[in-house]
VOGU-3710 file (C-alpha; in Angstrom, 3 decimals, decimal comma):
1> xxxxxxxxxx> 112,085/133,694/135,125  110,180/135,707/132,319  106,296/134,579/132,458  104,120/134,991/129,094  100,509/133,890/128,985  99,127/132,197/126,095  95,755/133,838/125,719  93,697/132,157/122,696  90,520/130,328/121,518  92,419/127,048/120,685
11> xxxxxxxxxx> 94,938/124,804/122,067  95,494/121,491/120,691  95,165/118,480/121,252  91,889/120,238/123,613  90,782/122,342/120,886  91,637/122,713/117,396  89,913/123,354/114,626  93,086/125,359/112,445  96,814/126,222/113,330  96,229/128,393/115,565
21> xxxxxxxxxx> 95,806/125,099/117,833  98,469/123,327/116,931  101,097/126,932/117,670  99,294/127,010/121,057  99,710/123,650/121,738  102,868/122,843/120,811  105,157/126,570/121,524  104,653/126,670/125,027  105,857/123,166/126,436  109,073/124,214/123,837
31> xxxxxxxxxx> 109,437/127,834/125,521  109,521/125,909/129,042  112,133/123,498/128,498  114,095/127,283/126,960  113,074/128,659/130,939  110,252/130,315/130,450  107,333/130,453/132,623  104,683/129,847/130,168  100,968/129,166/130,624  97,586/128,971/128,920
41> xxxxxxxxxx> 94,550/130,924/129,018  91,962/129,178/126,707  87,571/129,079/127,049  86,169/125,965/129,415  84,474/124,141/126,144  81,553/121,863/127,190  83,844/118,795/125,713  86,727/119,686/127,346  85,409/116,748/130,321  86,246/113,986/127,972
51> xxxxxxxxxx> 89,431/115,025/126,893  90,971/115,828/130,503  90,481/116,148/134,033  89,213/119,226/135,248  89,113/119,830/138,596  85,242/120,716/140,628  86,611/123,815/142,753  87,951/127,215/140,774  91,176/128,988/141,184  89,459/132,229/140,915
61> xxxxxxxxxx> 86,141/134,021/140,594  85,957/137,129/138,490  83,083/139,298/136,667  83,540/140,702/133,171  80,197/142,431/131,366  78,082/142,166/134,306  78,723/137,907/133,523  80,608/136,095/136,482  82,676/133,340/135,426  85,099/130,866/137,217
71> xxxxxxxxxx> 89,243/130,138/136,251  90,096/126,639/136,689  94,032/125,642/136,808  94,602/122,162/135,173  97,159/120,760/132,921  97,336/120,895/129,425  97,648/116,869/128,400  101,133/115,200/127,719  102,979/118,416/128,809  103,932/120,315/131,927
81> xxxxxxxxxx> 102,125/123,532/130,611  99,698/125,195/133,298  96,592/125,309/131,695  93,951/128,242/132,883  90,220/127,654/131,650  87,645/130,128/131,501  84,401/128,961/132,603  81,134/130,626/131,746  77,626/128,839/130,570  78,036/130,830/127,127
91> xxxxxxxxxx> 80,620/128,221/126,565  79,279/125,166/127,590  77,805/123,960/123,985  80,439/121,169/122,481  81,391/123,511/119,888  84,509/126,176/119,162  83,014/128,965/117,055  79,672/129,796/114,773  76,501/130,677/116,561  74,813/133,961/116,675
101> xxxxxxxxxx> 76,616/134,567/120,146  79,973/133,873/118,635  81,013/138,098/119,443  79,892/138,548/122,419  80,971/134,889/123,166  84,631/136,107/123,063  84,458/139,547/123,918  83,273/138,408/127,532  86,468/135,440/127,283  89,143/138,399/126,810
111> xxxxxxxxxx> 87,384/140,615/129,293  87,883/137,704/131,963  91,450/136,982/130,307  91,937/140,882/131,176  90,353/140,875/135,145  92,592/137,623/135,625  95,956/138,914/134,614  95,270/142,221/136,486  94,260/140,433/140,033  94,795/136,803/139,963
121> xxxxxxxxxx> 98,323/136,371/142,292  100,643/134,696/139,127  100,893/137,946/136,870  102,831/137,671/133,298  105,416/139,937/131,767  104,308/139,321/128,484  100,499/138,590/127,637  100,547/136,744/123,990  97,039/137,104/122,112  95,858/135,210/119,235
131> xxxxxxxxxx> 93,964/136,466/116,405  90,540/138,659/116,914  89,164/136,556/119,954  91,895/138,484/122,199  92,562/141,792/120,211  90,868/143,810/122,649  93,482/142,484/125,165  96,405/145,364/123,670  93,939/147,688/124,021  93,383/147,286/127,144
141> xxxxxxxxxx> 96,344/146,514/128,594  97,944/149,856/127,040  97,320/151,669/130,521  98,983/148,553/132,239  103,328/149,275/130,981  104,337/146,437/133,204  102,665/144,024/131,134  103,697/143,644/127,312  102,015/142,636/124,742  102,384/140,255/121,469
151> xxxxxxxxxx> 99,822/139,999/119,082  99,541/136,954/116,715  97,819/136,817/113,030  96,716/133,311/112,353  94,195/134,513/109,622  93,232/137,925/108,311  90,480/137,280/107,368  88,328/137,355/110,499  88,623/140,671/111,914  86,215/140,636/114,659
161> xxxxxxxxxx> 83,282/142,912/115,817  83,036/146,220/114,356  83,873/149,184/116,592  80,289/149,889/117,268  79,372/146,742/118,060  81,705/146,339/121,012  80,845/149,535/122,165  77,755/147,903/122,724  79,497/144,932/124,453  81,842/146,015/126,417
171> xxxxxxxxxx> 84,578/149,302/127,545  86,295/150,809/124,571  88,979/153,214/126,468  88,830/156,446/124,998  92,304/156,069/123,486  91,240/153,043/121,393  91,452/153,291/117,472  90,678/151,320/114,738  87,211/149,900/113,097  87,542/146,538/114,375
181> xxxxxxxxxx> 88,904/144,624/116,649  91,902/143,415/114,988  92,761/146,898/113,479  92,618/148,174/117,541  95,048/144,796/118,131  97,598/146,141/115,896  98,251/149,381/116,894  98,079/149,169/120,656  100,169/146,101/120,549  103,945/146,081/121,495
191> xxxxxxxxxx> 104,862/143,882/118,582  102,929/141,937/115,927  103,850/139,020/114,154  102,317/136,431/111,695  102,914/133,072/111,275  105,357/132,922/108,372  107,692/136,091/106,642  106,137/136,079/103,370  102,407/136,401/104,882  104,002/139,112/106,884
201> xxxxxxxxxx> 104,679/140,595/103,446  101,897/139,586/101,641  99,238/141,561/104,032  100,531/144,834/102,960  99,035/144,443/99,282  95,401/144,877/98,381  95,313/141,200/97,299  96,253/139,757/101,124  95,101/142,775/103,107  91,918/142,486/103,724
211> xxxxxxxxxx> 91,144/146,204/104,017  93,945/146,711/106,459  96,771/147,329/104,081  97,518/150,427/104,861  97,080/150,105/108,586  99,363/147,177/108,375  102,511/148,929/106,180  102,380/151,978/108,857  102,559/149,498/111,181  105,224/146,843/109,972
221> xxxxxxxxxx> 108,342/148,386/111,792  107,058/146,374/114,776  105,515/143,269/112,861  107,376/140,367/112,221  107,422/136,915/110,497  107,935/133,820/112,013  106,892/130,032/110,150  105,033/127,576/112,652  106,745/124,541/113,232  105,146/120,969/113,687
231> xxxxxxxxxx> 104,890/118,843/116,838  107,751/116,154/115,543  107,336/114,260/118,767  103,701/113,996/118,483  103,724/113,253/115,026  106,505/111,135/113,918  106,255/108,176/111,276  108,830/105,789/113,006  106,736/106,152/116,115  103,011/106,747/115,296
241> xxxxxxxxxx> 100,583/104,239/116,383  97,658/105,320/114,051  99,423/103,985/110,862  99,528/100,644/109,561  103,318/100,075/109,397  106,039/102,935/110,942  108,877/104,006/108,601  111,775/107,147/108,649  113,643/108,598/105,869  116,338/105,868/105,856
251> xxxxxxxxxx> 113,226/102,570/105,813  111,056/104,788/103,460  110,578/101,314/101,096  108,457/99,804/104,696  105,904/103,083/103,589  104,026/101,352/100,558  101,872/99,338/103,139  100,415/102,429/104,017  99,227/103,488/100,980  96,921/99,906/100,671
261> xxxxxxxxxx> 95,486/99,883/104,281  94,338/103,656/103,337  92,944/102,165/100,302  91,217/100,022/101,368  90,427/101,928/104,655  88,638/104,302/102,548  86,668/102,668/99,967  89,433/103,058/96,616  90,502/100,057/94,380  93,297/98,478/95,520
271> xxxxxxxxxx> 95,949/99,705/93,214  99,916/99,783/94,382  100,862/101,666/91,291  98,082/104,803/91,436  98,654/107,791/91,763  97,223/108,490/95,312  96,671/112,018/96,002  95,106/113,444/99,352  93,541/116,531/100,885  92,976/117,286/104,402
281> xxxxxxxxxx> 91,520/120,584/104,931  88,725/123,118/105,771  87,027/122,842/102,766  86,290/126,833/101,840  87,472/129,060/99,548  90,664/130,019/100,915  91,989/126,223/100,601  91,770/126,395/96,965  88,571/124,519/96,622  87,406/125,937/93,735
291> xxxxxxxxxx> 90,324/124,917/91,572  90,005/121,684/92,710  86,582/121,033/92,002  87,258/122,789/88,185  90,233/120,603/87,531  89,952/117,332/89,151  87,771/115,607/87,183  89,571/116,156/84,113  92,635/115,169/85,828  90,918/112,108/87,053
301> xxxxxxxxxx> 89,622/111,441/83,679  92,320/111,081/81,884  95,146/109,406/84,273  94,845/106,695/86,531  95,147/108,900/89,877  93,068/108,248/92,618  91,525/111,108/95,575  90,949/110,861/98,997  89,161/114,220/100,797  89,096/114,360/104,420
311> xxxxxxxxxx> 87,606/117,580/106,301  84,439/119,644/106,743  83,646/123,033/105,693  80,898/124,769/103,445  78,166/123,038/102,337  78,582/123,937/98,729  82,190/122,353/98,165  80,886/119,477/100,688  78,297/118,801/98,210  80,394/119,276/95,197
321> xxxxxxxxxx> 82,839/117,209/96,327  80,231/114,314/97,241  79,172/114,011/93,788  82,600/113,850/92,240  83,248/111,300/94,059  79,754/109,586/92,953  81,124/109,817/89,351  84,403/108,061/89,646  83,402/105,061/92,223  86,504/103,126/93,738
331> xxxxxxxxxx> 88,848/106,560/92,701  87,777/109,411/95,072  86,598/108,832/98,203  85,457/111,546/100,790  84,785/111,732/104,251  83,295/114,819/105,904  84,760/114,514/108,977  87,264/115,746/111,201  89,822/112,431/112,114  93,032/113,484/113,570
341> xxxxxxxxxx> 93,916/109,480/113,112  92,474/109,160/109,780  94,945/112,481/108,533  98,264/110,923/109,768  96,893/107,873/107,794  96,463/109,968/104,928  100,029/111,552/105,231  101,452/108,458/105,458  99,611/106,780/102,596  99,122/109,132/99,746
351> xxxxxxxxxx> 102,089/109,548/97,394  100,875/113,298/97,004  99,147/116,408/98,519  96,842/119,058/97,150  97,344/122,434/99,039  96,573/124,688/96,175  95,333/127,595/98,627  94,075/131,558/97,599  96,189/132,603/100,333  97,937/130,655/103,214
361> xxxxxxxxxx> 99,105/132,406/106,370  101,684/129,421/107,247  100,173/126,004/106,873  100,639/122,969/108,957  99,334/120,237/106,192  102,167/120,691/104,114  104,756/120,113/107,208  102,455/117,423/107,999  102,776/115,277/104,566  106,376/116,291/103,750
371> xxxxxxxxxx> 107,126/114,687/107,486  104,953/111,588/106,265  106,997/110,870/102,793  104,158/112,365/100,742  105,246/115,331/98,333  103,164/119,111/98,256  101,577/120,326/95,065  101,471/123,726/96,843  100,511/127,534/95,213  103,101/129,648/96,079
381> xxxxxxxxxx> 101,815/132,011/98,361  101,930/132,825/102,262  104,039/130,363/104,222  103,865/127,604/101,427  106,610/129,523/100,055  108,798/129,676/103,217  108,188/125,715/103,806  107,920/124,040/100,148  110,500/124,512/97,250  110,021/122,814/93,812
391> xxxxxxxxxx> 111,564/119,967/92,769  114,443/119,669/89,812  114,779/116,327/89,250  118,338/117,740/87,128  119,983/119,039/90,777  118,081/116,117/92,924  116,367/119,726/94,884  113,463/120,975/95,880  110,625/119,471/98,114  107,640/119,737/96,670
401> xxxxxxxxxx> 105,535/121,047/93,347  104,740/124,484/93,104  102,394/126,892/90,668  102,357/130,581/90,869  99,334/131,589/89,417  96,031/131,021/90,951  94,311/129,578/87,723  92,833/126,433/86,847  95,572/125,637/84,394  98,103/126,216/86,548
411> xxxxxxxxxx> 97,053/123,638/88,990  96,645/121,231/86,685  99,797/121,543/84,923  101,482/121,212/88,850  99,616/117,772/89,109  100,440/116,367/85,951  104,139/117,599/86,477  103,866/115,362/90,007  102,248/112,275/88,710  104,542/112,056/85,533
421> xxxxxxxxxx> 107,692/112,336/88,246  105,795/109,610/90,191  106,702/106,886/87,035  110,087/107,262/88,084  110,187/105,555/91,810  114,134/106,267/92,172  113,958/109,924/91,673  110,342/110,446/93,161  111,689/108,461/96,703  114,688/111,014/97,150
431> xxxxxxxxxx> 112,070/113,472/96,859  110,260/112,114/99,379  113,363/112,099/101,427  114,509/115,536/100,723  110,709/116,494/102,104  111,135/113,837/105,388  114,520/116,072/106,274  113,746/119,380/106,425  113,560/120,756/110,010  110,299/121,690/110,891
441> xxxxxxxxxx> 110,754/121,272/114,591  109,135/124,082/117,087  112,691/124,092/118,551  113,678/126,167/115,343  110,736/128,707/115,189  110,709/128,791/119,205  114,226/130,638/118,614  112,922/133,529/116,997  109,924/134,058/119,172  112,485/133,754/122,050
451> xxxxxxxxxx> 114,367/136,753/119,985  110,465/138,510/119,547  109,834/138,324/123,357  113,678/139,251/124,745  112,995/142,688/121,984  109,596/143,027/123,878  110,908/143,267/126,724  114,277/145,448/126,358  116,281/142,285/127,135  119,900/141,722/125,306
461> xxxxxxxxxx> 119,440/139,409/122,056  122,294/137,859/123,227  121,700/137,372/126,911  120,934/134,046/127,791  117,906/132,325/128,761  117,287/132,646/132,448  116,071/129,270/133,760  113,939/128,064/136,981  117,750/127,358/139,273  119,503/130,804/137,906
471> xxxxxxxxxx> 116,042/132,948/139,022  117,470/133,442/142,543  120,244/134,637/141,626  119,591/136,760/137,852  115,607/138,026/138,368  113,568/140,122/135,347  111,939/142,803/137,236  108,533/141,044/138,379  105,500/142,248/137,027  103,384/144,417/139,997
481> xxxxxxxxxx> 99,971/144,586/141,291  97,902/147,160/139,283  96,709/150,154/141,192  93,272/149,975/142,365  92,204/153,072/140,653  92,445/151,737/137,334  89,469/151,533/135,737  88,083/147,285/135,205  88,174/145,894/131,421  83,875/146,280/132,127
491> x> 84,039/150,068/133,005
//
């Protein structure tokens, strides 16, 4: 049986604060039921406690950066995915990232990740690292060639420390290149892949590459594209307890009751016919914010549209948003917060979705709504264009609305294209049913990763999966104990 480790900051439902939770959440219990021995190597948050049982006693004991820290073995929740957490004091604090230790924070968490998978007794074939937390991972495990190496780009834009800052921090082999720690994560990994095929693309412009454009096109013949799915157990209108009445695609008509308990959940008028638009996100630049605070309230001046806002992020969009809202009472309501139960209420109640992002590496929200019944008003860029298509009411296609350009105008022509389709409930429900269809199950996108790890490895595309009973008699060769002259990740 072929055994990959999960290394990242996130895991849902535990920890998430952006997809990269939700891929390392939801892949692996997928890639087990495919017969694959696949576990998780994630930080020992100080609210992890009230989320899960975590047992008093450590699996193993290991020192990284003159730090010792403890491995606990649990279980991530509502799967059968082994769940490995890193315990050190720096972690502790109820909080993910930010903080002036946030660097050295996870430069000592892949360090550990590094001493566990070369001595703990359960070694991997295939170490799979998640954005800049675990990029010094390929570096490092470049001297180990029984142990591959995938490398994951949730988000560009954070690179990591510079290379003279983790100098300071921690080994940096002699071998090593790059600046940063991401730019070291893509060349000494075996293959790299982001999270949808036009972000894979995209990155190897000056517009998307954040400085590593070039790095990145010398680099592509071993990069690849693959879209992140959605959890469709976990999140399934017929079946979801945190909205007010469950519907599919063929009882869409038992949806409208949403859209007033969300109404009135949230402060708006109670208004059946409105045009009830919603936005859950990180509220930064990326996400499009500024368009929406240049063009909403004209849009909300001048139709009959109502806004609900549900997410955190900086301060200055928080603030702009708050008095928006202030200016058209019972209309726009928003809530700085971070409510998983509150979003599947918004998915399920708002007719629409603003996801007018900068740039998008894949996107989840999008899945999300179009799963709920409520239709995209998307920019086309990043995985938004591998998940949303726009709609021609004249071929009863398309998914969503979509607007190339990132300008004001743009956007707002995309919204008043949506709410003007809204008048006409016939045509704007088999939209909303063409959205509730599409297959955005982890069972598809587990496929190609399946084809991304089989390449890694030097496997047959075509040879089949080799499960828990067949392992006696068809064995991968097993990964072996390093030699004990190789020098420790805190050389």
């Amino acid at each position: 049986m072929v055994r990959i480790l999960f290394v990242a900051a996130e895991a849902a439902p535990l920890a998430k604060v952006g997809g990269m939770g939700d891929v390392v959440g939801a892949l692996p219990k997928v890639l087990r039921k495919l017969g694959y021995d696949v576990r998780i190597f994630m930080p020992y948050y100080g609210f992890l406690p009230d989320k899960m049982e975590v047992p008093d006693k450590p699996v193993w004991v290991g020192n990284a950066m003159f730090q010792t820290f403890q491995v606990f073995q649990a279980v991530l929740p509502g799967t059968d995915v082994p769940l490995y957490l890193f315990g050190h004091p720096s972690f502790s604090q109820r909080r993910v990232y930010y903080g002036e230790d946030e660097d050295w924070r996870f430069t000592l968490f892949a360090n550990g990740a590094a001493e566990f998978v070369w001595n703990y007794e359960w070694k991997p074939d295939i170490l799979h690292c998640h954005d800049w937390h675990t990029g010094m991972l390929p570096v490092w495990m470049h001297q180990s060639p029984d142990i591959s190496t995938i490398y994951t780009i949730h988000n560009l834009a954070y690179q990591g420390p510079w290379r003279w800052r983790l100098e300071q921090m921690t080994w940096c082999p002699w071998y090593m290149q790059g600046h940063n720690t991401m730019a070291a994560a893509v060349q000494f990994a075996d293959l790299v892949n982001t999270v949808s095929p036009t972000y894979a693309e995209q990155i190897k412009t000056p517009a998307y590459g954040e400085t590593l454009e070039g790095l990145l096109s010398f680099i592509s013949g071993k990069m690849r594209g693959i879209v992140n799915g959605i959890d469709t157990e976990r999140y399934n209108p017929e079946k979801d307890r945190y909205i007010m009445e469950p519907f599919g695609v063929d009882t869409i008509e038992r949806r409208a009751p949403n859209k007033i308990a969300l109404q009135e959940e949230v402060g708006l008028e109670i208004n059946r016919g409105a045009f009830l638009m919603g936005i859950v996100s990180r509220l930064v630049e990326q996400k499009g914010l500024d368009l929406i605070v240049q063009m909403l309230p004209q849009f909300l001046g001048f139709t009959n549209s109502q806004l609900i806002v549900l997410g955190t992020g900086d301060r200055y969009y928080e603030t702009q948003l708050w008095e928006m809202a202030g200016r058209f009472p019972g209309r726009m309501s928003v809530q700085l917060l971070y409510n998983d139960a509150l979003s599947r209420r918004v998915y399920a109640g708002c007719d629409a979705f603003l996801m007018p992002s900068r740039f998008e590496p894949c996107g989840i929200s999008q899945m999300m709504a179009m799963r709920y019944g409520c239709v995209p008003i998307v920019r086309q860029t990043g995985g938004l264009v591998d998940t949303v298509s726009h709609n021609n009411p004249a071929t009863d296609s398309g998914t969503g609305y979509c607007f190339d350009r990132y300008e004001p105008l743009d956007f707002y022509t995309a919204m008043v294209r949506a709410s003007e389709a809204y008048r006409f409930p016939d045509k704007w429900q088999r939209l909303q049913q063409r959205g509730m269809r599409q297959n955005f199950s982890w069972e598809k996108s587990a496929v190609e990763y399946v084809r991304m790890y089989k390449e890694v490895l030097g496997l047959p595309l075509d040879e089949p999966v080799v499960t828990a009973a067949d392992e006696l008699a068809v064995a991968p060769p097993v990964a072996t104990q390093p030699s004990t002259d190789k020098p420790a990740a805190t050389k």
